[in-house]
BAZABA-208882 format. One record per atom (N, C-alpha, C): residue in one letter; x negated, y, z negated. Coordinates in pm, whole numbers, plus 50000, padded with zeros to 5 digits. Layout:
# BAZABA-208882
AXYZ/...
# end
This chain:
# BAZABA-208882
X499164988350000/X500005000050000/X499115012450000/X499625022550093/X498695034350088/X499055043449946/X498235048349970/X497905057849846/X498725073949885/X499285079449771/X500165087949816/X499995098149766/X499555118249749/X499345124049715/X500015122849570/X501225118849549/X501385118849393/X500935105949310/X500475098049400/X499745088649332/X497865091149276/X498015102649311/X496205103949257/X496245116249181/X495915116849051/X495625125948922/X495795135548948/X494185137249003/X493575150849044/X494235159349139/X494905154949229/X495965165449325/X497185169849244/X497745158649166/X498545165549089/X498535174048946/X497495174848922/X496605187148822/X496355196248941/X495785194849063/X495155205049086/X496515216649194/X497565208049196/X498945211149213/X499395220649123/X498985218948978/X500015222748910/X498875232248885/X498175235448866/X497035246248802/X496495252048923/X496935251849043/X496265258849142/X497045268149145/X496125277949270/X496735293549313/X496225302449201/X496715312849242/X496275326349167/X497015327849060/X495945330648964/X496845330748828/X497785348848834/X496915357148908/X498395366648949/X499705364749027/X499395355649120/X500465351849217/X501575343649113/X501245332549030/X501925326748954/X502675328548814/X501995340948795/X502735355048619/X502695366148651/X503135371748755/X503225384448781/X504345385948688/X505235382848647/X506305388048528/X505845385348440/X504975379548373/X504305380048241/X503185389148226/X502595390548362/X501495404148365/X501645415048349/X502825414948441/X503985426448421/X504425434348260/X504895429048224/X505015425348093/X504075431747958/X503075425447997/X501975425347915/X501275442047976/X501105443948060/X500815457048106/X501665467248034/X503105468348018/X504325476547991/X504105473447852/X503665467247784/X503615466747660/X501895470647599/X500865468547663/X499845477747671/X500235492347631/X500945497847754/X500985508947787/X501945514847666/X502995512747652/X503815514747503/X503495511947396/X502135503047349/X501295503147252/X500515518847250/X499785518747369/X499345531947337/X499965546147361/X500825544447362/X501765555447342/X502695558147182/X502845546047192/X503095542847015/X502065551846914/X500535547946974/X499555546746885/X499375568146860/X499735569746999/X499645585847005/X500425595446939/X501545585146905/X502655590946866/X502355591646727/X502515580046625/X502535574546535/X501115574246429/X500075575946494/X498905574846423/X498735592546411/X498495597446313/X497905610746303/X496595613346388/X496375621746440/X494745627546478/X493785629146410/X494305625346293/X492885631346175/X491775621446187/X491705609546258/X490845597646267/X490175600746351/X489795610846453/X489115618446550/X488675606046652/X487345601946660/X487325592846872/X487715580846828/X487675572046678/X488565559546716/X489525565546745/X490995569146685/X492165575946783/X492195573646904/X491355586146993/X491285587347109/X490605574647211/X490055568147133/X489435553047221/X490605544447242/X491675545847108/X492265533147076/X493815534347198/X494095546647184/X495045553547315/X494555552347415/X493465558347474/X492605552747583/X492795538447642/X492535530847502/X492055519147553/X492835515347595/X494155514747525/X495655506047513/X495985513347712/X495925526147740/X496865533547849/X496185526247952/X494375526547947/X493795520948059/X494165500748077/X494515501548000/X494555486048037/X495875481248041/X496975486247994/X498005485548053/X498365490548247/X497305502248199/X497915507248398/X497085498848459/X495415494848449/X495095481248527/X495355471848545/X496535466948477/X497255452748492/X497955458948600/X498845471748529/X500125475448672/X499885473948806/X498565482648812/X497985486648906/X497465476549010/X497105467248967/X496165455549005/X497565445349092/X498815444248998/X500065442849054/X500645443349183/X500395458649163/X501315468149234/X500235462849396/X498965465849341/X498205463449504/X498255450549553/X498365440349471/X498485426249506/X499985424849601/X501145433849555/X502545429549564/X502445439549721/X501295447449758/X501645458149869/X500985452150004/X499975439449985/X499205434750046/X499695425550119/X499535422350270/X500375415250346/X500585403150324/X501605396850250/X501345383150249/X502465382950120/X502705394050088/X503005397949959/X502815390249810/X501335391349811/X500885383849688/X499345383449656/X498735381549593/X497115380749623/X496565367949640/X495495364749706/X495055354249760/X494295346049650/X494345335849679/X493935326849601/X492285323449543/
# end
């Protein structure tokens, strides 16, 4: 009897764990970006200024890495194929 792609392990691991891990959570990236970004907006809001450049790192940090998830998204979702490559 021949052997049948779901009969061998490794294709079906490499089935289930292949592709782009953006192509496959773009709503969880999504996600996680929008909640970045409302962390540090929280943090601007809510934390006093008197803590001087942690403060400003910690807003920073939270805004920049929420919009590079978006961002990274947004160019993947604009790119012909509509998705990013593997």
């Amino acid at each position: 009897m021949a052997d049948t792609r779901s009969d061998r392990a490794a294709t079906r691991w490499s089935a289930l764990f292949g592709g782009c891990a953006l192509r496959r959570h773009q709503p969880l990236l999504a996600l996680l970006g929008l909640v970045c970004v409302g962390a540090g907006i929280a943090v601007a809001v809510l934390v006093p200024e008197s803590d001087g450049p942690a403060w400003v790192m910690a807003v920073a940090g939270c805004l920049a890495a929420g919009l590079l998830l978006l961002v990274r998204i947004g160019v993947a979702l604009l790119r012909p194929g509509g998705g990013a490559t593997p």
